[in-house]
N, C-alpha and C positions, 0 to 999 in steps of 0.2 A: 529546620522546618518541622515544625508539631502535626503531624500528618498520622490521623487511625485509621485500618481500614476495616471494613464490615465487609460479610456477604448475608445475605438473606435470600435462600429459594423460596420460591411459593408452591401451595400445591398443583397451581395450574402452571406451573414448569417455568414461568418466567422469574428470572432473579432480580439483585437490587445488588450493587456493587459500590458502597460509598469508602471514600477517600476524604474522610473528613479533615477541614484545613481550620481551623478556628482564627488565623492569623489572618484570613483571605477577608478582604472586603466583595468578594465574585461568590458567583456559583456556575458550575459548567454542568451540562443537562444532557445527555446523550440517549437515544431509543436506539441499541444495537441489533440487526437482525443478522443470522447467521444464514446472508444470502448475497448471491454477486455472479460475476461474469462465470464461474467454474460449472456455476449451477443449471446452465442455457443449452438445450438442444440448439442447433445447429437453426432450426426454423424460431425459434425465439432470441438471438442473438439478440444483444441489445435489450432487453425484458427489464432487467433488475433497475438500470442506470432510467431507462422511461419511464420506470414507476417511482423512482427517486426524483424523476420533476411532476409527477404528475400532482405526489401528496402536496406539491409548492401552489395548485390552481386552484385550490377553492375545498373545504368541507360544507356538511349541513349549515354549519353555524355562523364561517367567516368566508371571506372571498379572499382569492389571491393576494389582493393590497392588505386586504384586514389581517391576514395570516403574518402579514411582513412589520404591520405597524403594531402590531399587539405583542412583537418583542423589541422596534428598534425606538419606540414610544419609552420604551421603562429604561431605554439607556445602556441596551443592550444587542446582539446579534443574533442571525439565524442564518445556518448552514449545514450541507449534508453532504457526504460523497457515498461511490460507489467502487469496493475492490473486486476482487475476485473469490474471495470467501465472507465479506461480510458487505451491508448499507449502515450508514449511521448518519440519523438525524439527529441534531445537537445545538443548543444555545447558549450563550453564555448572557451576566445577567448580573448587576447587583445581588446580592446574596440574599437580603428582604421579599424578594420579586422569583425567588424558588417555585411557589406553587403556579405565578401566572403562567410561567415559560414552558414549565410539564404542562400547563394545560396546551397550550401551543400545540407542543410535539406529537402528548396523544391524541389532541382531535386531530393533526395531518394524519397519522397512521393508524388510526379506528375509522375516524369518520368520513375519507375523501371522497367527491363526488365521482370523481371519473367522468365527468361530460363529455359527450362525444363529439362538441365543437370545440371541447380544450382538447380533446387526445390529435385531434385534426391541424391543429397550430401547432402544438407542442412536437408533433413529428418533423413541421419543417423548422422550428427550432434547433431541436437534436441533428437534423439533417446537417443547420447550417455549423453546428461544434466540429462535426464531423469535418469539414471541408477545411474549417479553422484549423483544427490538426493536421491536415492532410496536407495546406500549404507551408508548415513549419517542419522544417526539416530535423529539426531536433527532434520531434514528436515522432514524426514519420516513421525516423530509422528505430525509434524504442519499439513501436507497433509491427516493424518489417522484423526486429531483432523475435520478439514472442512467438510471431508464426512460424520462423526456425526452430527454435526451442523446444518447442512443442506442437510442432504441425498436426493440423487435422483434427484437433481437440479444445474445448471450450477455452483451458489456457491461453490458447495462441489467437483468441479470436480480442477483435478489440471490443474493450467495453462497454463502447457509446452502440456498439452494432455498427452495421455499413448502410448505406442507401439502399444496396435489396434488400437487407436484412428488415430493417424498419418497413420497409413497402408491404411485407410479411404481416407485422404486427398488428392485432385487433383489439379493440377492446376490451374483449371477451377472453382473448387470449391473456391479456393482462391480466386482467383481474382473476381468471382460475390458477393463474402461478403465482398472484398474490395471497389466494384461498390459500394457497399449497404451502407454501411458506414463512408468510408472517402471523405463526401462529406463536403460543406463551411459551412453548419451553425449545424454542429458537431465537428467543429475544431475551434483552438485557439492558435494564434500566441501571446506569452508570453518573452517577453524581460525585462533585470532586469541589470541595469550598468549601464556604463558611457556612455549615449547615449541621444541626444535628443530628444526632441517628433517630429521636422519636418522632422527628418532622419529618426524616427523610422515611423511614419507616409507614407511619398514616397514609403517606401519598402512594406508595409504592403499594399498600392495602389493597385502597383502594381502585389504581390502575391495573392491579393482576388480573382483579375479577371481571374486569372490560375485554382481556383477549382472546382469541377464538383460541380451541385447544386439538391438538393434533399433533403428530409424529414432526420433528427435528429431522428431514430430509438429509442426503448427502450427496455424493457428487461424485462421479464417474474418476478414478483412478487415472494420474500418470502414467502416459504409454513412451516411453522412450524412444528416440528413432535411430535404431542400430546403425552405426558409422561413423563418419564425418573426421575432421570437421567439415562446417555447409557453410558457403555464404551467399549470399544475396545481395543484386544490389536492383536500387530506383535510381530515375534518373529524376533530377531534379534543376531548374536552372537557378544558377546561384556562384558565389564567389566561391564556396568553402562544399569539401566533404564533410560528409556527419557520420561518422565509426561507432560502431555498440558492439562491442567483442562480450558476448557471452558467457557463461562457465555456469555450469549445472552444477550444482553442490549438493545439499541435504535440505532437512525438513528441521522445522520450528524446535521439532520433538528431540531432533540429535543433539546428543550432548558436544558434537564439536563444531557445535554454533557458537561456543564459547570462542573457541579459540580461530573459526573463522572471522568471527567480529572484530577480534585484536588484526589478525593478517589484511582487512580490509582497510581498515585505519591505515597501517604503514605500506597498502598498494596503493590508494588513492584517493582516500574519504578527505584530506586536508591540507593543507598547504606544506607539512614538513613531510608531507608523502610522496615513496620514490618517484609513480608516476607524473608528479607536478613536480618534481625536480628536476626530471629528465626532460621530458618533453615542451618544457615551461621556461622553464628558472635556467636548464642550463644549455640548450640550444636553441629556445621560443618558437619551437613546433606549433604548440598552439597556445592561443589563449585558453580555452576552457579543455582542461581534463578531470576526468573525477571516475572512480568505482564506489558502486552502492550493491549495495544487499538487501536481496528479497528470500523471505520465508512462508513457504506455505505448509500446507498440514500433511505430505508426503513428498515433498520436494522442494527444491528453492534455485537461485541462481546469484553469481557474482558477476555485475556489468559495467563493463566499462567505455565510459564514450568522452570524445573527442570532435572537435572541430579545426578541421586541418585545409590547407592548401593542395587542391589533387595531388599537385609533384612530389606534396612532402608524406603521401600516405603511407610508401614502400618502408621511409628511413622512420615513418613512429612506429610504425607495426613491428618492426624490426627492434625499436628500443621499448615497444611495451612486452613484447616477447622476454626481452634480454630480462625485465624485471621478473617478468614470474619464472624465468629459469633461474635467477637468482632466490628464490625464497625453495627453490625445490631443493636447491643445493647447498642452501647454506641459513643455520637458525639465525635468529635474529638475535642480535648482542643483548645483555640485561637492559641496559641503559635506553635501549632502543624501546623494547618490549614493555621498559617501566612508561614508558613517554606517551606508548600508545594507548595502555590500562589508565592511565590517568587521564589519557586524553575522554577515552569513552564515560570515565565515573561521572569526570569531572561536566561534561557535556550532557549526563542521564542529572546531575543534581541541581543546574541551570535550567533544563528544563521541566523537571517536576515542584519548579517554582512557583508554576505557570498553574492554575487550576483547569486549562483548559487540556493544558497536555497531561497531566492526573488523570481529567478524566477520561481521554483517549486512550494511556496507555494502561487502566483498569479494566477496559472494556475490551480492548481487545487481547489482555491474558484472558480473559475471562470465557472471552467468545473460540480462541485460539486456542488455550490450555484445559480450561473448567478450575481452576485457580488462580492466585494474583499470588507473585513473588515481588517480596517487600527490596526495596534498593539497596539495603544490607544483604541480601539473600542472592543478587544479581553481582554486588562487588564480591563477596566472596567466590562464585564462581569462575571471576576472569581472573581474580587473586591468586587462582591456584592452575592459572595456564601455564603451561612452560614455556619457554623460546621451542624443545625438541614438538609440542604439540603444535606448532603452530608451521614449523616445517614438515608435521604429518599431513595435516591438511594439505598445505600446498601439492606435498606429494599426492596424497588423494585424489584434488578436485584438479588442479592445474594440469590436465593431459590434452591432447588432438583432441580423442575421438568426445570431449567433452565439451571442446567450443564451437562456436558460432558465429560466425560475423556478419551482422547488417551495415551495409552503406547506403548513403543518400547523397547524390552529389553531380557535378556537371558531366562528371564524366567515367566512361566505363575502367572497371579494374584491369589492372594484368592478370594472366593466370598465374602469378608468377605469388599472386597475395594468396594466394590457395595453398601454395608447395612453402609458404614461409608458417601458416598455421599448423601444417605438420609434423614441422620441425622441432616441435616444444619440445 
C-alpha cells in the first residue's frame, strides 16, 4: 500500500494529520478533540459523551436530518465516539466528496445550536443508552470492572454519566466545558485516502482560522488504590456469569507496551490463544473468552473476560490463573513468539488497508503521542522483543496486589474466589 504521511501545525494550535492513499477510491475525515470521560469532575460526569450527541441535533445552517443526509446523500457515513482522553467526529465519503464532508463536521463543531428542547430529549436519550448498558451484562461487568481499577476518579466513572449524573447537567454547564476544551491547539483534523496534500492543505487553511484559541487542558492524574486484589460483584438475572479480571499495566509512553502487546496476543487476543485453549477448546468452560488492552497517557490495563456457568467460575479462575503463572514462569518458545509478532503485523497491515482505520490510527498517535509512527517504525519495535521481555512484563504486571475482579451474574461468589486471586 503507497500510503505518505504529512503533518501540518497551524499557528492557531490546531494540526492537519494526512495519510495520503492514492490507490483509495474513499476519503475518511476525522475532527479529533483531546477531550473525554478523564476530563469530568465528578458533577459533570457524562459532559464530553452529551456534547458528542448534542453536535448530532442541529447547527445555524442544517437540522439533525440535514446533518445526516448531507453525508449519507453522497454515498457516504457519519459517526462519532467518546473515550476517556479524546471525541472524534468522522466521515467517511467517496474521495471527490472531501470538501462536502469537512464541511459537515466543522459546522457540527463550530456552529451547533444547543437548543434547550434538544438538550431536554437528548438527556432521556442518553438516559435510555444508559439502561441499555446496564441490562447487558457484558457491558455491566466492564463498567463494575473501571470503578475497581480506579475507584473514585474520572477513570472509573462511566462515560455515558449515570442518571444523577445527567440530572446535574445544564446547558450552560455544557457548553462552558465546551468553551474550555474544544479549542485549536487541542484539536486535529486527521484525513486518510485518496486526497492530496494541496487540497488537503487549503481546507485545513482555511478551517484553523474558524477555532476558538486557548490552553490544551489536562486532566487529574492516576491515584492508585493501595492493596488488593478487590472484587466486585452485581447481581444480575440470567443464565451465565460475566468475569473481567483486571491487571493495571503501563501507559502508551512505556516502551514495554511493546512487549505487553506480543504477551496479550498469546494470553488471549485470538483463537491459537492459551486462554481460548484452555477454557474453550479444551474443557468448553466457555464460549466467549478474550484479553484486550487499554492504554492511557499515564497508565493502562490488561482485561480479561469470560462468560461462564456460575458452577464453573472456581475451576476457570483457577485455569486462567494457571496461564498467567505460566508466562511468569516461563518465556515463550521462538516459534510461539514469531506467531504472535506476525499475528499483530500481519493484523496492523489488513487493517491500514482500510482508510478509515488510517485515519483513526493517525489521529490518535497524534492526539496520544504529538507524532505518527509509520508501520515500519511499529514492526521494527515488536521485531526486536524477546521471548526474556516478554516474561519481564509478565513478571511486572501479572501480581495480586495488581488485579481486580468484576462479576455480573445470578449468583453470589465464594470467598474462596478472593483467596484464589492471591495466590498468583
Amino acid at each position: 500500500m503507497n500510503t505518505r504521511f504529512e503533518v501540518h501545525p497551524f499557528p492557531s494550535g490546531l494540526t492537519m494529520v494526512l495519510a495520503a492513499m492514492p490507490d483509495m477510491t474513499s476519503v475518511s475525515v476525522g475532527l479529533w478533540v483531546a477531550v473525554g470521560g478523564r476530563y469530568e469532575s465528578v458533577d459533570l460526569n457524562g459532559a464530553s459523551h452529551f456534547i458528542e450527541h448534542m453536535l448530532f441535533k442541529g447547527t445555524r445552517r442544517r437540522s439533525a436530518r440535514a446533518i445526516s443526509q448531507a453525508v449519507e446523500s453522497l454515498g457516504g457515513y457519519l459517526n462519532a465516539f467518546t473515550a476517556e482522553e479524546t471525541t472524534c467526529f468522522y466521515a467517511k465519503a467517496p474521495h471527490d466528496h472531501f470538501a462536502d464532508v469537512l464541511d459537515v463536521l466543522a459546522d457540527m463543531l463550530l456552529y451547533s445550536r444547543f437548543d434547550p428542547d434538544d438538550f431536554g430529549k437528548e438527556r432521556e436519550v442518553i438516559k435510555e443508552e444508559v439502561a441499555m448498558y446496564r441490562d447487558q451484562p457484558q457491558l455491566r461487568v466492564e463498567e463494575l470492572l473501571n470503578a475497581l481499577q480506579w475507584p473514585d476518579q474520572p477513570l472509573g466513572r462511566p462515560l455515558t454519566g449515570t442518571e444523577q449524573s445527567l440530572d446535574r447537567l445544564t446547558p450552560a454547564g455544557l457548553l462552558g466545558y465546551r468553551r474550555a476544551h474544544y479549542v485549536a491547539p487541542a484539536t486535529c483534523l486527521a484525513v486518510a485516502g485518496r486526497i492530496s496534500r494541496a487540497t488537503c492543505l487549503r481546507a485545513a487553511t482555511r478551517l484553523a482560522a474558524r477555532f476558538a484559541t486557548g490552553p490544551r487542558r489536562s486532566f487529574v492524574p492516576v491515584v492508585i488504590r493501595p492493596g488488593g486484589p478487590w472484587v466486585r460483584y452485581a447481581r444480575h438475572r440470567g443464565e451465565q456469569t460475566q468475569l473481567a479480571l483486571g491487571v493495571r499495566t503501563c501507559s502508551r509512553h512505556d516502551e514495554r507496551r511493546y512487549a505487553l502487546r506480543l504477551l496479550n496476543v498469546l494470553l488471549g487476543e485470538n483463537m491459537s490463544s492459551h486462554l481460548f485453549q484452555a477454557l474453550r477448546e479444551d474443557t468448553g468452560l466457555a464460549y466467549h473468552v478474550a484479553s484486550t488492552l487499554s492504554f492511557f497517557a499515564d497508565t493502562g490495563d490488561l482485561v480479561i473476560t469470560a462468560g461462564l456457568e456460575p458452577a464453573n467460575l472456581e475451576r476457570a479462575l483457577e485455569l486462567v490463573l494457571r496461564e498467567l503463572r505460566r508466562f511468569q514462569t516461563r518465556a515463550p518458545g521462538a516459534r510461539e513468539l514469531r506467531a504472535a509478532r506476525d499475528y499483530v503485523i500481519g493484523q496492523m497491515a489488513l487493517s491500514l488497508e482500510n482508510s478509515e482505520h488510517q485515519m483513526m490510527s493517525v489521529g490518535e498517535q497524534w492526539l496520544g503521542h504529538g507524532r505518527l509512527f509509520s508501520p515500519a517504525t511499529l514492526q521494527r519495535h515488536l521485531a526486536r522483543v524477546t521471548a526474556a521481555e516478554v516474561q519481564a512484563v509478565a513478571r511486572d504486571f501479572l501480581r495480586p496486589e495488581r488485579l481486580n475482579l468484576a462479576l455480573v451474574g445470578p449468583e453470589r461468589p465464594h470467598r474462596r474466589v478472593s483467596r484464589l486471586l492471591g495466590r498468583l
